[in-house]
PQR file of N, CA, C, O and H, with PARSE charges and radii, in Angstrom:
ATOM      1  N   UNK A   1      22.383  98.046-280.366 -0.4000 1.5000
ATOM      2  CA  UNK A   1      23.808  98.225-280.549 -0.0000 2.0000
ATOM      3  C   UNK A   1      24.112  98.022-282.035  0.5500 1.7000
ATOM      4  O   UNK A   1      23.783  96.991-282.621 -0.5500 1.4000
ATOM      5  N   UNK A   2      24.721  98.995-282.599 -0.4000 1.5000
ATOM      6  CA  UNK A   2      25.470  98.577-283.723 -0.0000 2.0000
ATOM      7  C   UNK A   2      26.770  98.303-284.047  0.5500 1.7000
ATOM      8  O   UNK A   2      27.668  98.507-283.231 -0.5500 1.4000
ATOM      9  H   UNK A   2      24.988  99.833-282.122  0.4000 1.0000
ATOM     10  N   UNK A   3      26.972  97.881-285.102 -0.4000 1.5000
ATOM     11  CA  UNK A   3      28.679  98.158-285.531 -0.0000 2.0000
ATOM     12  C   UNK A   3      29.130  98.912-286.285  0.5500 1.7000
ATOM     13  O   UNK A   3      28.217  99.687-286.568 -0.5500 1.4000
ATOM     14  H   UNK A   3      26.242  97.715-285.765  0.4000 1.0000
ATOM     15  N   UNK A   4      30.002  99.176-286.805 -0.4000 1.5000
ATOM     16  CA  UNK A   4      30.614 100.468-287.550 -0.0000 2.0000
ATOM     17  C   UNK A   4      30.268 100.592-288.603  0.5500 1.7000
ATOM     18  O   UNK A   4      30.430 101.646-289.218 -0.5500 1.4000
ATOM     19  H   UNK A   4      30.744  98.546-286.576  0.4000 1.0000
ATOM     20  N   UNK A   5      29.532  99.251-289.242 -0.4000 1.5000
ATOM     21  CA  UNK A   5      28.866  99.272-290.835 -0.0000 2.0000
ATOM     22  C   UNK A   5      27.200  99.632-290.472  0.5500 1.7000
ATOM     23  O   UNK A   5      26.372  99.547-291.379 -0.5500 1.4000
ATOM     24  H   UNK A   5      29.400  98.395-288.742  0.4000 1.0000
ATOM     25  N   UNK A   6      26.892  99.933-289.437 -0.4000 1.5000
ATOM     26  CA  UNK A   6      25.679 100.687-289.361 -0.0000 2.0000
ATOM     27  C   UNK A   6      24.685  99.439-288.638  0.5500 1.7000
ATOM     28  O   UNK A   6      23.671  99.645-287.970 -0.5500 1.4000
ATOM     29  H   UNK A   6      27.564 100.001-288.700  0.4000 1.0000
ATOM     30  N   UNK A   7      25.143  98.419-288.897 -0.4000 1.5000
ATOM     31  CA  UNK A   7      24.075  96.889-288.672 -0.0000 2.0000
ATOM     32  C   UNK A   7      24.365  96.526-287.321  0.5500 1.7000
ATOM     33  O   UNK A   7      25.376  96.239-286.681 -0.5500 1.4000
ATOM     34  H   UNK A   7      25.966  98.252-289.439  0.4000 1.0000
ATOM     35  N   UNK A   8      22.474  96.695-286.983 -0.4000 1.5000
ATOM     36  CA  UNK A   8      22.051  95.960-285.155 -0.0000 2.0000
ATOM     37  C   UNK A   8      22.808  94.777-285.091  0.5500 1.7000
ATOM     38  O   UNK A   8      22.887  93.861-285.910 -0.5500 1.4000
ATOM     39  H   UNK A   8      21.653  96.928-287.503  0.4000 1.0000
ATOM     40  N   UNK A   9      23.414  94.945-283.879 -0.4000 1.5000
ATOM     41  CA  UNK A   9      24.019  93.943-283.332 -0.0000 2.0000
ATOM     42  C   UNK A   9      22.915  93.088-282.211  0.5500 1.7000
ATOM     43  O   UNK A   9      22.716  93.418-281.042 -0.5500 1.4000
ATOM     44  H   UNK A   9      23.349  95.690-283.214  0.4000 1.0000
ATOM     45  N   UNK A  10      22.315  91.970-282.904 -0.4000 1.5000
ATOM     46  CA  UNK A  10      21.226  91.263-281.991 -0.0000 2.0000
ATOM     47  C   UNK A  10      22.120  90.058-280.738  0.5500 1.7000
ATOM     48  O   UNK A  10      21.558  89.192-280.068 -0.5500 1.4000
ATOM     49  H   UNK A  10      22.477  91.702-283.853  0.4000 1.0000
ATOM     50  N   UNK A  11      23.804  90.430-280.751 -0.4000 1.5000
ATOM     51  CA  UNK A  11      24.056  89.497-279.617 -0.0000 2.0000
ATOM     52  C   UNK A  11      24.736  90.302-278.625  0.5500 1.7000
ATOM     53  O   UNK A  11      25.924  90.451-278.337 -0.5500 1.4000
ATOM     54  H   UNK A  11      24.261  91.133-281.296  0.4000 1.0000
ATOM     55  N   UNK A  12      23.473  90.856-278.112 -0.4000 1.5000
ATOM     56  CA  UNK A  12      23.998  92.130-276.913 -0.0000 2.0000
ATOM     57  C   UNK A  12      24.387  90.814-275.825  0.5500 1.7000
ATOM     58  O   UNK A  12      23.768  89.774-275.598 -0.5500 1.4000
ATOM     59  H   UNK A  12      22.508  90.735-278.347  0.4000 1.0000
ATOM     60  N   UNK A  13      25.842  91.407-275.202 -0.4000 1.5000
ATOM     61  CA  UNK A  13      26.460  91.128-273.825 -0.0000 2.0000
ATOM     62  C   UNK A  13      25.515  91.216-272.682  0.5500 1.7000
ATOM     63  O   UNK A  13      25.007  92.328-272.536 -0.5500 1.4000
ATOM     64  H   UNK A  13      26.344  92.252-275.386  0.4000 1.0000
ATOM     65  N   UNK A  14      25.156  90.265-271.813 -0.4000 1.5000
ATOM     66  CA  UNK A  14      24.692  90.559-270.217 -0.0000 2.0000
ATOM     67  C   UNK A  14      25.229  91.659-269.737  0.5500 1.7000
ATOM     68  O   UNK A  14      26.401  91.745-270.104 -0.5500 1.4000
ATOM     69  H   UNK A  14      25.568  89.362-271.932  0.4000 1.0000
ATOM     70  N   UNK A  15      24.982  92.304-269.254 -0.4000 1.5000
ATOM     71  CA  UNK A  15      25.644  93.287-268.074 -0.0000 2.0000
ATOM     72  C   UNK A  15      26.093  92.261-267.299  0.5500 1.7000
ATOM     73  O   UNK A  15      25.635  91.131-267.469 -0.5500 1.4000
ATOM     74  H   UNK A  15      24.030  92.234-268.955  0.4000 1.0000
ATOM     75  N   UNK A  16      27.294  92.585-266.103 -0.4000 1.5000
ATOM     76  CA  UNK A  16      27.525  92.282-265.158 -0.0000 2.0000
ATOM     77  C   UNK A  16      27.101  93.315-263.919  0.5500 1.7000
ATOM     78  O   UNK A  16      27.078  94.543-264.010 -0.5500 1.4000
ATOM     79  H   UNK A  16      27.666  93.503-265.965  0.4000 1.0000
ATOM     80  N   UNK A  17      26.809  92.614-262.872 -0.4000 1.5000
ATOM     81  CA  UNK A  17      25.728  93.378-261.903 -0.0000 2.0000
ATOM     82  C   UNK A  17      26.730  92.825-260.539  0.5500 1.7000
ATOM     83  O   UNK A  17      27.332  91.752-260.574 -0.5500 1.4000
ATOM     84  H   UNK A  17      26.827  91.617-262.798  0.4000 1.0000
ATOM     85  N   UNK A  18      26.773  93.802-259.330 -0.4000 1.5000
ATOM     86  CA  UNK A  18      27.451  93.308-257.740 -0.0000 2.0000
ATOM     87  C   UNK A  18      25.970  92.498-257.064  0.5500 1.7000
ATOM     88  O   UNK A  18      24.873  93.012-257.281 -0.5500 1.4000
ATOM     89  H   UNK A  18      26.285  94.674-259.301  0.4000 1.0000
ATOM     90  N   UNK A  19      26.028  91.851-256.654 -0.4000 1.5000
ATOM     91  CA  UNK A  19      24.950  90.760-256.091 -0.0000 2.0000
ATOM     92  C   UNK A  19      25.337  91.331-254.293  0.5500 1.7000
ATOM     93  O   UNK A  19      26.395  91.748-253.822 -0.5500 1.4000
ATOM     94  H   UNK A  19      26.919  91.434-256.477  0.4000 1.0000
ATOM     95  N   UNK A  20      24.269  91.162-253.787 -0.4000 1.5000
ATOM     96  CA  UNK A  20      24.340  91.694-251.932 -0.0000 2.0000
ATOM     97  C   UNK A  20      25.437  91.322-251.218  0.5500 1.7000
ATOM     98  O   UNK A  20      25.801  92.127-250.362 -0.5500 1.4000
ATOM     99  H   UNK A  20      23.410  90.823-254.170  0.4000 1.0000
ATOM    100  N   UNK A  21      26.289  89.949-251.387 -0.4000 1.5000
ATOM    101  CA  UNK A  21      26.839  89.806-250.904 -0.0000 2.0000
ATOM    102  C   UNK A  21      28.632  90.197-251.134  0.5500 1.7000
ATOM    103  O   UNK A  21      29.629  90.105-250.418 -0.5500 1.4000
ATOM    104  H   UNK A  21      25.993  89.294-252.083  0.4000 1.0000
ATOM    105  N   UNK A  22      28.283  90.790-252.911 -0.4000 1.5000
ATOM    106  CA  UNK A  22      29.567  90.973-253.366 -0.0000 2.0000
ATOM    107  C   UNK A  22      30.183  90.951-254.665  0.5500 1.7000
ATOM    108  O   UNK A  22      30.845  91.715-255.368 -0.5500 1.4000
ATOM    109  H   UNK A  22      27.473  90.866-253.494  0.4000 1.0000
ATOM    110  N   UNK A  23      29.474  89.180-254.746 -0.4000 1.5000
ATOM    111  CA  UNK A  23      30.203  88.576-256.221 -0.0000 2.0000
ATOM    112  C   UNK A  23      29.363  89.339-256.962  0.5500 1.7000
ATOM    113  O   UNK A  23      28.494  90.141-256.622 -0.5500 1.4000
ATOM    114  H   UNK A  23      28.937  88.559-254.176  0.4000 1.0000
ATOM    115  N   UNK A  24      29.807  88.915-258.192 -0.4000 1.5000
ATOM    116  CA  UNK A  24      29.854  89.600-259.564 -0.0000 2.0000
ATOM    117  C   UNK A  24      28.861  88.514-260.721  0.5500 1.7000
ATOM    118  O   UNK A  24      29.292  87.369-260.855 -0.5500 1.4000
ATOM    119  H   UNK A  24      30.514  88.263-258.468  0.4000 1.0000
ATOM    120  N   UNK A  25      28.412  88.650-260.998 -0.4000 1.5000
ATOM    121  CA  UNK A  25      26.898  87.742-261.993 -0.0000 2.0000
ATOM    122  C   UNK A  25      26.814  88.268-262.787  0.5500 1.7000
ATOM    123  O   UNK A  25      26.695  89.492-262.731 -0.5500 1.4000
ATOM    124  H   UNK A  25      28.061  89.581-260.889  0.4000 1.0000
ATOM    125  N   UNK A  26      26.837  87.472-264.121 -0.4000 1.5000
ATOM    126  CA  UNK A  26      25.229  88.165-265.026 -0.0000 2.0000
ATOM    127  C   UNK A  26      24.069  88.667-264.893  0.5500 1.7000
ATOM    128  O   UNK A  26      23.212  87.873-264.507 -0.5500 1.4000
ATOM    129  H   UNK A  26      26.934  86.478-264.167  0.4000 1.0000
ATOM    130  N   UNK A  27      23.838  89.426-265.029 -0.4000 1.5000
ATOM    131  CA  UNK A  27      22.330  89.653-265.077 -0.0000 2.0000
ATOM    132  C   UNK A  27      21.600  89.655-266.571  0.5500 1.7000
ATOM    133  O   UNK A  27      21.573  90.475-267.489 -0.5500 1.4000
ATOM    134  H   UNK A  27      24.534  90.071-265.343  0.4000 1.0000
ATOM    135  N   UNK A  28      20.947  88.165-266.342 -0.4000 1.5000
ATOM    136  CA  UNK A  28      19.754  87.298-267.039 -0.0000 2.0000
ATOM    137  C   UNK A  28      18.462  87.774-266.212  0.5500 1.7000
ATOM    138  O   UNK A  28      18.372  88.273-265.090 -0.5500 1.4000
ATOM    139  H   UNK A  28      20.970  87.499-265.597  0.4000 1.0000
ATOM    140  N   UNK A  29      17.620  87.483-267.048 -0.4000 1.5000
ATOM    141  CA  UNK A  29      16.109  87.851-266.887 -0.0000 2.0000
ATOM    142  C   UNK A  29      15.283  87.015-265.106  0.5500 1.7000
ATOM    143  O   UNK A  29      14.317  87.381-264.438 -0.5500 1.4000
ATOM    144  H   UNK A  29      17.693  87.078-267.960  0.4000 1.0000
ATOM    145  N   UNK A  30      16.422  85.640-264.900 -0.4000 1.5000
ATOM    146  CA  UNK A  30      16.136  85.734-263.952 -0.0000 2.0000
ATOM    147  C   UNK A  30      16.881  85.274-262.650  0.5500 1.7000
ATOM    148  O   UNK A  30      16.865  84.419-261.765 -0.5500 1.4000
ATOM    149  H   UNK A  30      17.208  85.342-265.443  0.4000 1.0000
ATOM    150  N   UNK A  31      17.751  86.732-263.239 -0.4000 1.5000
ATOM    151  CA  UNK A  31      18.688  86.734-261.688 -0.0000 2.0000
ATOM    152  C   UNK A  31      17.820  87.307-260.606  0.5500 1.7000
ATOM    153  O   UNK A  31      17.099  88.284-260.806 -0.5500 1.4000
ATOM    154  H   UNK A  31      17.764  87.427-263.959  0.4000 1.0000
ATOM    155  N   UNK A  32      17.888  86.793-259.660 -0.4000 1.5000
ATOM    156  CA  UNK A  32      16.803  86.474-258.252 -0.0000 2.0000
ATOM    157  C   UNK A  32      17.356  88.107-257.902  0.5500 1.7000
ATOM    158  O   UNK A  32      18.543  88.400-258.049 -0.5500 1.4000
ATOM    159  H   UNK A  32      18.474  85.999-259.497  0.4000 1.0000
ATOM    160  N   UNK A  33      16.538  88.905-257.521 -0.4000 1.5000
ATOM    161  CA  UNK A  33      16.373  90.249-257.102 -0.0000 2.0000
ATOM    162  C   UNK A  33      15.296  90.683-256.108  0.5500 1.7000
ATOM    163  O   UNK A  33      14.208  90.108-256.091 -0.5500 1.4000
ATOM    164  H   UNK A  33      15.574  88.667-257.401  0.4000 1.0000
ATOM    165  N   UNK A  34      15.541  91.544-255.401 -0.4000 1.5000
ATOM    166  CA  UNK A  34      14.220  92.580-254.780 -0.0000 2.0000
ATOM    167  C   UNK A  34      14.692  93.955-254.573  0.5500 1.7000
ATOM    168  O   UNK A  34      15.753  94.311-255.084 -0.5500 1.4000
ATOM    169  H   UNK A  34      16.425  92.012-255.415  0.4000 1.0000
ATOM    170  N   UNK A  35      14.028  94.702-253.906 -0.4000 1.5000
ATOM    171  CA  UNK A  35      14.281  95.995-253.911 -0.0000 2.0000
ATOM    172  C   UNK A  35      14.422  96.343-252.201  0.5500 1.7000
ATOM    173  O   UNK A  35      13.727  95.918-251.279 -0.5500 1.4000
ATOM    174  H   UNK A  35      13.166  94.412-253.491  0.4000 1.0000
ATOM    175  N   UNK A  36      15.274  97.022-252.179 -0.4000 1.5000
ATOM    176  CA  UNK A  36      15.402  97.260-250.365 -0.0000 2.0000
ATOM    177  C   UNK A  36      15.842  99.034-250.430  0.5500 1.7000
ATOM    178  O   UNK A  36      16.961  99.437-250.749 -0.5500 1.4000
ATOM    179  H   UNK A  36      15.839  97.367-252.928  0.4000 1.0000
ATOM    180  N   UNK A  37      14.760  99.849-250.077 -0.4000 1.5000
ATOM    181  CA  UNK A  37      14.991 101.272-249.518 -0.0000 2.0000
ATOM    182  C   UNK A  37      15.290 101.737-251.085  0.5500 1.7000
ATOM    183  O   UNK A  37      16.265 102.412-251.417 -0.5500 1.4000
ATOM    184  H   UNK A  37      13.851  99.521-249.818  0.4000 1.0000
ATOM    185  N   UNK A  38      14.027 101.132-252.189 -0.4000 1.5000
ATOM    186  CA  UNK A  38      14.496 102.372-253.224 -0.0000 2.0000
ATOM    187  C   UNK A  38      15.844 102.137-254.033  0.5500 1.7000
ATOM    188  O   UNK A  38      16.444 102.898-254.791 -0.5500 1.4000
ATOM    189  H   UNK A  38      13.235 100.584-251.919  0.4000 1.0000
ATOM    190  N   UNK A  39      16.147 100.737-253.597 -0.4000 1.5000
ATOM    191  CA  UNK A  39      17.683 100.281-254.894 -0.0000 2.0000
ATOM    192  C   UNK A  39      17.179  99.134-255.385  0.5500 1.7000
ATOM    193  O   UNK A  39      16.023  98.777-255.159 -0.5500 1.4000
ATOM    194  H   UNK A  39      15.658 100.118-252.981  0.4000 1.0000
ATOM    195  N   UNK A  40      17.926  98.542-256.021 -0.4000 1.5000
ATOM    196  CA  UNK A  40      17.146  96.871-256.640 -0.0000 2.0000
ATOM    197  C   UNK A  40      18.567  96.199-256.342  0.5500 1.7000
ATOM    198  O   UNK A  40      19.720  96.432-256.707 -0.5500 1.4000
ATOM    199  H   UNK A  40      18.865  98.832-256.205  0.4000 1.0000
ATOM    200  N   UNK A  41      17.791  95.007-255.288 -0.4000 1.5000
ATOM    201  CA  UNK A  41      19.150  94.357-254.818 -0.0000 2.0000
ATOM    202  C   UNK A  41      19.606  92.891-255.700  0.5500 1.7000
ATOM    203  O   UNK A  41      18.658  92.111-255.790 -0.5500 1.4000
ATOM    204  H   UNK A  41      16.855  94.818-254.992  0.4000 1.0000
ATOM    205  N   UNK A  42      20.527  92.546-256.167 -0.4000 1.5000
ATOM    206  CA  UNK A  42      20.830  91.110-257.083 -0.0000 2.0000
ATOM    207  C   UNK A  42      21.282  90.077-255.833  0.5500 1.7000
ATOM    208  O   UNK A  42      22.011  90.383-254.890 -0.5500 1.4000
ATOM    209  H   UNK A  42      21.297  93.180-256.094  0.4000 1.0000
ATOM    210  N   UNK A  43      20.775  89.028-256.031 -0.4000 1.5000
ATOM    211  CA  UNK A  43      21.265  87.787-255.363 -0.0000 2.0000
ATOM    212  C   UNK A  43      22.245  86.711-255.735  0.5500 1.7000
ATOM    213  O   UNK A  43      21.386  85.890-256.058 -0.5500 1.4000
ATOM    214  H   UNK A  43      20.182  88.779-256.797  0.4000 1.0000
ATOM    215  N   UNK A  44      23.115  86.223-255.893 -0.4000 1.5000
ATOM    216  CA  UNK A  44      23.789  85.451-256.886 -0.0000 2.0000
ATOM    217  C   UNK A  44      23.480  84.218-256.856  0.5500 1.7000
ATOM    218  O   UNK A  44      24.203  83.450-257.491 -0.5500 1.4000
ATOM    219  H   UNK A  44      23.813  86.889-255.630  0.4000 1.0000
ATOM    220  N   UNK A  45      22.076  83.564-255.952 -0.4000 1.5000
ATOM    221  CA  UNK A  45      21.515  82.736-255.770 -0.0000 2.0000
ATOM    222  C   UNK A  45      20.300  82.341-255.246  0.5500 1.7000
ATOM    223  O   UNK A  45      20.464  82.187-254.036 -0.5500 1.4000
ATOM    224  H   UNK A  45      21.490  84.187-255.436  0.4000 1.0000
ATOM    225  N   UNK A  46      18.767  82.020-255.674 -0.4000 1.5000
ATOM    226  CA  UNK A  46      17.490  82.136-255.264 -0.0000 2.0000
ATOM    227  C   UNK A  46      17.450  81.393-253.846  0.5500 1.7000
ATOM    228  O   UNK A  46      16.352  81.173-253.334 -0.5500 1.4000
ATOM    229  H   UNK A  46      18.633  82.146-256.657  0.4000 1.0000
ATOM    230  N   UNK A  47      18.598  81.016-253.223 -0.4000 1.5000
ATOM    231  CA  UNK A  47      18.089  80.821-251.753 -0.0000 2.0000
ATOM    232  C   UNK A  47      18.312  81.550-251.611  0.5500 1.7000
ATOM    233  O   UNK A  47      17.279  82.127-251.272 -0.5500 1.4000
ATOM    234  H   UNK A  47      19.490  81.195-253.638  0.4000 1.0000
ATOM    235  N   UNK A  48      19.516  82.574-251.579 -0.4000 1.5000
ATOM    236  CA  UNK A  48      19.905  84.156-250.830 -0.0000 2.0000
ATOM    237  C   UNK A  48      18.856  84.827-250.745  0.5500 1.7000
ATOM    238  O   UNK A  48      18.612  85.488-249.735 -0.5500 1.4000
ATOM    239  H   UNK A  48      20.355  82.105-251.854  0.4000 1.0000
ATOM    240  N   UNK A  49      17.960  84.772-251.897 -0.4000 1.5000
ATOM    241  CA  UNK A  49      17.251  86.068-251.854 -0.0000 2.0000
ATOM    242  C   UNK A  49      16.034  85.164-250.805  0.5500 1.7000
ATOM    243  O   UNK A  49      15.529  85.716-249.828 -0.5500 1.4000
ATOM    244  H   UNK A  49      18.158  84.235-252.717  0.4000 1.0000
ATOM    245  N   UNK A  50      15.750  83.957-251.141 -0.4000 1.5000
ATOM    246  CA  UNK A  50      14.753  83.292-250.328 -0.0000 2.0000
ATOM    247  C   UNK A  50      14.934  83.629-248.390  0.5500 1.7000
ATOM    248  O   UNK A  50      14.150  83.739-247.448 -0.5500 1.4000
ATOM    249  H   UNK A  50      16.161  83.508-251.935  0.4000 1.0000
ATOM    250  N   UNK A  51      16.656  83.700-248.608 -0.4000 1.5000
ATOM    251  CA  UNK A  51      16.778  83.870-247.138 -0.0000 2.0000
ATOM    252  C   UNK A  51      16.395  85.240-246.909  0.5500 1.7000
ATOM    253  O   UNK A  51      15.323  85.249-246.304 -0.5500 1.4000
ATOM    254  H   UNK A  51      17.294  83.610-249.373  0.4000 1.0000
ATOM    255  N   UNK A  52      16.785  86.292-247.118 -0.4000 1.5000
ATOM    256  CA  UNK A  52      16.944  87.710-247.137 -0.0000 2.0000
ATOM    257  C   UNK A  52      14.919  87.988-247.370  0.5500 1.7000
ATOM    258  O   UNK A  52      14.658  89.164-247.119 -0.5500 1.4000
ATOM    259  H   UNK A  52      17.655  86.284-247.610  0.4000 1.0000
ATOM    260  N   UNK A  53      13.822  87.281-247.708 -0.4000 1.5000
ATOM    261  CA  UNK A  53      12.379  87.744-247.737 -0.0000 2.0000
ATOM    262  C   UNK A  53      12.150  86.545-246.380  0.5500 1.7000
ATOM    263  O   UNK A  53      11.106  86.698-245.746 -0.5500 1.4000
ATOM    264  H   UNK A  53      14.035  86.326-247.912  0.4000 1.0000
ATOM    265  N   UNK A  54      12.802  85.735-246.071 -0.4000 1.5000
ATOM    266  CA  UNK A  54      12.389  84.832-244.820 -0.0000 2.0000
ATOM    267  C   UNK A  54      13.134  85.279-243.643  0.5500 1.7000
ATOM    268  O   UNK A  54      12.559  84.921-242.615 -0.5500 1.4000
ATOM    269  H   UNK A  54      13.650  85.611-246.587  0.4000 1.0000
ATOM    270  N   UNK A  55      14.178  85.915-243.436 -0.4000 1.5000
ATOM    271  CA  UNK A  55      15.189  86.335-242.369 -0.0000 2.0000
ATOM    272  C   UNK A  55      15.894  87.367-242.862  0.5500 1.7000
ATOM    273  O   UNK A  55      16.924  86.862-243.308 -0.5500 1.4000
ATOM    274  H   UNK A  55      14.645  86.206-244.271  0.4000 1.0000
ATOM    275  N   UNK A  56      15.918  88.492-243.027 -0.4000 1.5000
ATOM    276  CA  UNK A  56      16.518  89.145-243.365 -0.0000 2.0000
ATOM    277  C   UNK A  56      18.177  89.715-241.995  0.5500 1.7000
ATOM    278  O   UNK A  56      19.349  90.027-242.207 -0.5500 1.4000
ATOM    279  H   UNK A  56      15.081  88.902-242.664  0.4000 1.0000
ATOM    280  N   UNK A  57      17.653  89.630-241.201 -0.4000 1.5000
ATOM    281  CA  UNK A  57      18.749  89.112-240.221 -0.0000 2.0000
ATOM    282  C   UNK A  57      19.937  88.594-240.136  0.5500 1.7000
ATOM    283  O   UNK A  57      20.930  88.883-239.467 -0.5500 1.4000
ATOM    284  H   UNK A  57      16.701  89.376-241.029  0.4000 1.0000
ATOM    285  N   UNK A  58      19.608  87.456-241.220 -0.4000 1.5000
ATOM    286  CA  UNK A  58      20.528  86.560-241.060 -0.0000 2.0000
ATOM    287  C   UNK A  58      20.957  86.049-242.960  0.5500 1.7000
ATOM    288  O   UNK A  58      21.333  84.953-243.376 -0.5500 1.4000
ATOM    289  H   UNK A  58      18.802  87.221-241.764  0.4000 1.0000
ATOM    290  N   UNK A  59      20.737  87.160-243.624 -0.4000 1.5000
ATOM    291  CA  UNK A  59      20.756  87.002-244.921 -0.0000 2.0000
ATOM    292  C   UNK A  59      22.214  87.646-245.320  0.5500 1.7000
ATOM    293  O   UNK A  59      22.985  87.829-244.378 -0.5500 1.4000
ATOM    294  H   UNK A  59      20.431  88.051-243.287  0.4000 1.0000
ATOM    295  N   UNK A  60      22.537  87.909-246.284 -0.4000 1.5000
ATOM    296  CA  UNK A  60      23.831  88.381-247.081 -0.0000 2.0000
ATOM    297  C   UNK A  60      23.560  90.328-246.611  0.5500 1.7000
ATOM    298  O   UNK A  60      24.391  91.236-246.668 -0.5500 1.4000
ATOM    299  H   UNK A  60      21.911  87.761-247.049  0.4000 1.0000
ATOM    300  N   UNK A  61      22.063  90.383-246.168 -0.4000 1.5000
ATOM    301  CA  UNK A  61      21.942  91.986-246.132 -0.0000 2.0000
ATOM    302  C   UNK A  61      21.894  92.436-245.010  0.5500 1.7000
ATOM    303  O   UNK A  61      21.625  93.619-244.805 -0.5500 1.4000
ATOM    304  H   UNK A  61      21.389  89.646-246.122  0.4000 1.0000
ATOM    305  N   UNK A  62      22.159  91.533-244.012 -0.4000 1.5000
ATOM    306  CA  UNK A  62      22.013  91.568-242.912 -0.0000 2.0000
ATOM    307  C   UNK A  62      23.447  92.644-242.141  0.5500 1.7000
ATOM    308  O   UNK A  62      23.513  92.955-240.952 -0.5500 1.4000
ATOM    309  H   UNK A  62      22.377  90.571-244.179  0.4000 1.0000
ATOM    310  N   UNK A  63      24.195  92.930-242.953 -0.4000 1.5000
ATOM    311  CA  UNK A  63      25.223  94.289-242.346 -0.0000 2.0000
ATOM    312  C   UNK A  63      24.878  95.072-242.705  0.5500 1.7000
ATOM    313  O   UNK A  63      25.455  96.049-242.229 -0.5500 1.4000
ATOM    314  H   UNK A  63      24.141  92.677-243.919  0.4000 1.0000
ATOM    315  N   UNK A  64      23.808  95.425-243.708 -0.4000 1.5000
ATOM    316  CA  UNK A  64      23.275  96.873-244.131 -0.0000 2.0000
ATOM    317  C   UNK A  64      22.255  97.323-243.505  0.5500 1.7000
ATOM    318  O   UNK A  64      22.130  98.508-243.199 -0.5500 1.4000
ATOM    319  H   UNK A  64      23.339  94.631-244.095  0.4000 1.0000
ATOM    320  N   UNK A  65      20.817  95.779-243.066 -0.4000 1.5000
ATOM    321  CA  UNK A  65      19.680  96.094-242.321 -0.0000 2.0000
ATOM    322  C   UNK A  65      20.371  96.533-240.683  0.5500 1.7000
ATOM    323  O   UNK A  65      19.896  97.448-240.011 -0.5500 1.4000
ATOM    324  H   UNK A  65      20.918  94.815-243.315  0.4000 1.0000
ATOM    325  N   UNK A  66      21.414  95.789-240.292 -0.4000 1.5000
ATOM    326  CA  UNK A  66      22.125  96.267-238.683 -0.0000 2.0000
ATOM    327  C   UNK A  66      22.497  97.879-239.089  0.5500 1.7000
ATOM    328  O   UNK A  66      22.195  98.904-238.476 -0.5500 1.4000
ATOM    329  H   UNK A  66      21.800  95.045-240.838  0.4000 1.0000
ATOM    330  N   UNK A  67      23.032  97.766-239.967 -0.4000 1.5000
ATOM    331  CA  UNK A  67      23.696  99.170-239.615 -0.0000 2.0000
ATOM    332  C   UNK A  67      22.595 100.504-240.232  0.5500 1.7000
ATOM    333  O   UNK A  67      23.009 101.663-240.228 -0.5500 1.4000
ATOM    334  H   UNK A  67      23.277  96.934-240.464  0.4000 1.0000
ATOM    335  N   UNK A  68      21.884 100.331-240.487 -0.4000 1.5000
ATOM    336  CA  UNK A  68      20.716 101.001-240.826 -0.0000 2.0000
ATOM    337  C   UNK A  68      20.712 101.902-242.632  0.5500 1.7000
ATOM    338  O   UNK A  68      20.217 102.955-243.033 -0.5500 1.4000
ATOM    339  H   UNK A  68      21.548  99.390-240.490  0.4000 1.0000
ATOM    340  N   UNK A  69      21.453 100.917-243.221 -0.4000 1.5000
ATOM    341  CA  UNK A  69      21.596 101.367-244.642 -0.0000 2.0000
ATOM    342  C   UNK A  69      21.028 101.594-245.581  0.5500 1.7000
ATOM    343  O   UNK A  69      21.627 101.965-246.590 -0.5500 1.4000
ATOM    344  H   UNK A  69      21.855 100.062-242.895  0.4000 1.0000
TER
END
């Protein structure tokens, strides 16, 4: 990124990213993620995602795995 005088801007902004269940996060290097059907899913918390690889059933993704998303 630069600025208008031509000079890298080395304090690039996080993106903000939707997390499975909704909220809204940074995405840092280690926002808890996996991939489900070919998307990359964000967690807004490493139990979520812990739940969602141990139960997915009963995880934050669990209205997308029911409804066949």
């Amino acid at each position: 990124m630069t600025d208008s005088g031509g000079i890298i801007d080395e304090a690039v902004q996080p993106q903000e990213v939707e997390t499975a269940c909704g909220a809204r996060v940074l995405l840092l290097p280690d926002t808890p993620r996996a991939m489900y059907r070919d998307e990359l899913i964000y967690f807004c918390m490493p139990e979520c995602k812990k739940t969602y690889e141990t139960d997915p059933y009963n995880s934050c993704l669990a209205g997308r795995l029911l409804m066949n998303r």
